[in-house]
KEKOL-441329 format. One line per field, with one value per residue: residue in three letters; residue number from 1; x, y, z of N, C-alpha, C in turn. Coordinates in pm, 1 decimal, padded with zeros to 6 digits. Atoms other than C-alpha are relative to their C-alpha. Layout:
BEGIN
code	(ALA/...)
pos	(NUM/...)
n.x	(X/...)
n.y	(Y/...)
n.z	(Z/...)
ca.x	(X/...)
ca.y	(Y/...)
ca.z	(Z/...)
c.x	(X/...)
c.y	(Y/...)
c.z	(Z/...)
***
This chain:
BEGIN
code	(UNK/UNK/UNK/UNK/UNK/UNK/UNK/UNK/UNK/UNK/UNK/UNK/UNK/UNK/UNK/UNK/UNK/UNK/UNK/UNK/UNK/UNK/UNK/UNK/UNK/UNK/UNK/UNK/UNK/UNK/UNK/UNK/UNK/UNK/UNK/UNK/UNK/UNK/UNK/UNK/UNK/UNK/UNK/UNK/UNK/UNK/UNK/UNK/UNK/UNK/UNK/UNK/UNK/UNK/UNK/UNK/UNK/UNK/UNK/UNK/UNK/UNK/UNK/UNK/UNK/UNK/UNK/UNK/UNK/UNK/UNK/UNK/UNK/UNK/UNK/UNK/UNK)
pos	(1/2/3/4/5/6/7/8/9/10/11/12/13/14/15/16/17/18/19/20/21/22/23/24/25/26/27/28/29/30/31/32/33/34/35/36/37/38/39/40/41/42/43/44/45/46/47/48/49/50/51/52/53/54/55/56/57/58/59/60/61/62/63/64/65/66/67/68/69/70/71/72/73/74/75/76/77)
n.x	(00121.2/-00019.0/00089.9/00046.7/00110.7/00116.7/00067.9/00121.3/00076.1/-00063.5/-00099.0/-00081.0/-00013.3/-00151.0/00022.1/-00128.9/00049.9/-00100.0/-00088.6/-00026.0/-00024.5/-00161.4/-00030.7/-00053.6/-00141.9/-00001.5/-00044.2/-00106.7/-00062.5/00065.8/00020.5/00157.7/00014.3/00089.4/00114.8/00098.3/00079.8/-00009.1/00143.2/00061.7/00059.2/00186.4/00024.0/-00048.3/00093.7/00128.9/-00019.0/00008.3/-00120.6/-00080.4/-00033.0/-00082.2/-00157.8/-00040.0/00047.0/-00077.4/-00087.8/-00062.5/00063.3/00004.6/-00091.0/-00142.5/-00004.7/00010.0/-00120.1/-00003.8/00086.3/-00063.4/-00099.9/00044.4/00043.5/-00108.0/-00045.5/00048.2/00006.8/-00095.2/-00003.1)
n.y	(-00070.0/-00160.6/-00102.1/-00059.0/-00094.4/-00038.2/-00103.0/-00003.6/-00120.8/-00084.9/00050.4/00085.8/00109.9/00057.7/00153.1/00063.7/00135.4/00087.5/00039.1/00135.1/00043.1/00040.6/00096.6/00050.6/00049.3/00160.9/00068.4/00061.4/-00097.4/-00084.4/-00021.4/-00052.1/00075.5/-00025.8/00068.5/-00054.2/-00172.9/-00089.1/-00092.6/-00005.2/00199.2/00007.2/00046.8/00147.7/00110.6/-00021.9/00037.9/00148.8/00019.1/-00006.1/-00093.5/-00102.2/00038.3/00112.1/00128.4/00037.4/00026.5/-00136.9/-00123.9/-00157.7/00051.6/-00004.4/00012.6/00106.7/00050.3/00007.7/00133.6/00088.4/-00011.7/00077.5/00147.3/00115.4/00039.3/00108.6/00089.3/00031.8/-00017.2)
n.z	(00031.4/00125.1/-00070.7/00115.8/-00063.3/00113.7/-00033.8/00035.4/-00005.7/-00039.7/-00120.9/00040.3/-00078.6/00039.0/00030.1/-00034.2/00110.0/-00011.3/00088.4/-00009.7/-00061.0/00060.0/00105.0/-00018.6/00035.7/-00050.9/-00155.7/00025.2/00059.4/-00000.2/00180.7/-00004.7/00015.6/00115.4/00003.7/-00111.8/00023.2/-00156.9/-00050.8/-00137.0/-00000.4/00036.0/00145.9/00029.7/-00018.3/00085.2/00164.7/-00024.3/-00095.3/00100.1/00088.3/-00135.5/00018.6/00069.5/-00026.4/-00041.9/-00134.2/-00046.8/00088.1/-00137.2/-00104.2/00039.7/00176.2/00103.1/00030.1/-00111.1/-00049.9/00084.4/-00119.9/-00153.5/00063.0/00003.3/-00151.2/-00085.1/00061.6/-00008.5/-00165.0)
ca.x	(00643.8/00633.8/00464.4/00241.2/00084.5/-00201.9/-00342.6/-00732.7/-00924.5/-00782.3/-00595.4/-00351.5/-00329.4/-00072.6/-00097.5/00129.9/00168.8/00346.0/00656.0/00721.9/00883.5/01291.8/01361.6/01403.8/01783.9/01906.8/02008.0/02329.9/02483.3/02256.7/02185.3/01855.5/01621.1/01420.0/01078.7/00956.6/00707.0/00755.3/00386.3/00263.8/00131.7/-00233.0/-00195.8/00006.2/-00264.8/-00468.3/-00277.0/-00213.1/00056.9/00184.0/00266.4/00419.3/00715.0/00921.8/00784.0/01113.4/01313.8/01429.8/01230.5/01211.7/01492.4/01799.6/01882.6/01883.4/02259.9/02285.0/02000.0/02179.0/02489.2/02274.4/02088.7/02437.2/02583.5/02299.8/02298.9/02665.3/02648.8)
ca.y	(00612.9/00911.8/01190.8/01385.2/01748.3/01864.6/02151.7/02194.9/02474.6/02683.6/02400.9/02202.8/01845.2/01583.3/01244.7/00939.5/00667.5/00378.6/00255.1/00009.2/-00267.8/-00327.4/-00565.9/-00887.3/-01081.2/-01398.7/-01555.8/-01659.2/-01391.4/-01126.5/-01086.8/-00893.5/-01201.2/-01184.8/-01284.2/-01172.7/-00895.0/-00648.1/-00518.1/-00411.3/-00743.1/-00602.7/-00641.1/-00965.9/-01139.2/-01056.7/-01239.5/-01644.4/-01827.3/-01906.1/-01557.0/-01431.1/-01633.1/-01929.3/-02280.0/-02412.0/-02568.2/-02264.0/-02020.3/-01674.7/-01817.7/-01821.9/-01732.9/-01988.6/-02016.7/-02035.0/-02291.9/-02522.7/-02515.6/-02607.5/-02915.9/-03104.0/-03032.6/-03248.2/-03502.0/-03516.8/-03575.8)
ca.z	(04440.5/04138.2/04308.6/04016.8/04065.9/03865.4/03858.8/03900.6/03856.9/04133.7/04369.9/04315.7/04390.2/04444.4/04349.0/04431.8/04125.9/04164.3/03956.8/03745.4/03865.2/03733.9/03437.0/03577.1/03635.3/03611.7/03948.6/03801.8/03614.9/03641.2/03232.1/03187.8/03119.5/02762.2/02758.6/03108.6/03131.9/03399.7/03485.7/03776.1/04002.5/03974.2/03569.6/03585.8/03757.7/03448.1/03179.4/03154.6/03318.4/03010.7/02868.5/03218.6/03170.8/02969.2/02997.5/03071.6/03353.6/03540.1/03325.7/03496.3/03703.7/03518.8/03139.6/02833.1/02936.4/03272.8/03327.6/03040.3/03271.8/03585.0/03362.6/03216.8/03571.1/03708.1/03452.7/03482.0/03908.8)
c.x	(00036.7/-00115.6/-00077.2/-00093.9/-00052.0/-00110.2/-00168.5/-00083.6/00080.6/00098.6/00105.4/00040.2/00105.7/-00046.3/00091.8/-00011.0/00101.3/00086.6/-00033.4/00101.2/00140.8/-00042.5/00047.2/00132.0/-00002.6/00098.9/00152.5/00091.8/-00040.0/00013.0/-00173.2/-00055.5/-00138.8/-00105.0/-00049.5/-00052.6/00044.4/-00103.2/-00014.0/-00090.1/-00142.7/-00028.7/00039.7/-00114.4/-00111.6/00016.4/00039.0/00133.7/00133.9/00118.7/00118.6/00166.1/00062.3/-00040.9/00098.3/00084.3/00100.5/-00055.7/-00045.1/00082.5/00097.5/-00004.8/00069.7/00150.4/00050.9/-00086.4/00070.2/00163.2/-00055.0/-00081.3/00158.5/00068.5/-00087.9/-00019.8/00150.4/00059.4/-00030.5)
c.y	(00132.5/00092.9/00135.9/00130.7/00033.0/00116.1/00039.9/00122.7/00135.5/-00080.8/-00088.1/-00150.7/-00129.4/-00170.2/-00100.6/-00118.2/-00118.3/-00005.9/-00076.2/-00096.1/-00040.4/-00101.8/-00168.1/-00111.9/-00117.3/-00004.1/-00028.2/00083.1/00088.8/00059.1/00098.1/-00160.9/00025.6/-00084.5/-00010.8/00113.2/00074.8/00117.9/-00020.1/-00142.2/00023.2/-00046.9/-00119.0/-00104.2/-00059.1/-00087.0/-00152.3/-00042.2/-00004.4/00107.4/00091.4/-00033.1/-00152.6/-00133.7/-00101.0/-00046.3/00121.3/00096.0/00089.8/-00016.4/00066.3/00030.8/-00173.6/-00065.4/-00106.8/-00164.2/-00124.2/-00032.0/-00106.0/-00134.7/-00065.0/00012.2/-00097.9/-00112.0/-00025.0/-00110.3/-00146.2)
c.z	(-00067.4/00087.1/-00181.2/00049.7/-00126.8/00077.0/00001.8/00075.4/00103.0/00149.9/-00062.5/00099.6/-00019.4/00008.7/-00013.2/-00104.3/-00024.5/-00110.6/-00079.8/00019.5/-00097.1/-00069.4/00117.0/-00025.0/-00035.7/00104.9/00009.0/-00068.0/-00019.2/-00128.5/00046.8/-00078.3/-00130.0/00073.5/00121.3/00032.1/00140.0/00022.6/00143.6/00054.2/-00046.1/-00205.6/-00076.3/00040.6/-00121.8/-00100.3/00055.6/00065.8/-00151.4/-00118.8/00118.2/-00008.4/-00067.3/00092.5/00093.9/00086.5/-00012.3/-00062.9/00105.8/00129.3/-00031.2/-00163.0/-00046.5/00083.0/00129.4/00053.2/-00064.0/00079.2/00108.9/-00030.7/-00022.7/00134.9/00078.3/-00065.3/00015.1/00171.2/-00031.8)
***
């Protein structure tokens, strides 16, 4: 929590404003992971499922690389 003071008229008041929320990793090599937003949950609820994060097996899981790894390993098994 960012703590914010502002001054009004003759008091001063303090106001607490949340963060926002770290870049998210991947699970597997901890890469920063393109193409996931990092809004607050109240503004994520707002937008489609589709835009929150990749379509993809493992999407918002693991990166492009990582997940491609954990697919031919299970096609290989």
């Amino acid at each position: 929590m960012k703590q914010i003071r502002k001054k009004l008229a003759s008091r001063v008041s303090v106001y607490t404003r949340k963060e926002r929320p770290g870049k998210k990793t991947c699970a597997n090599c901890s890469k920063v992971l393109p193409g996931i937003l990092n809004f607050k949950t109240s503004k994520i609820r707002n937008i489609a499922r589709t835009r929150k994060r990749p379509s993809r097996k493992f999407g918002g899981y693991l990166c492009s690389r990582c997940s491609r790894k954990m697919i031919l390993q299970g096609v290989r098994k």
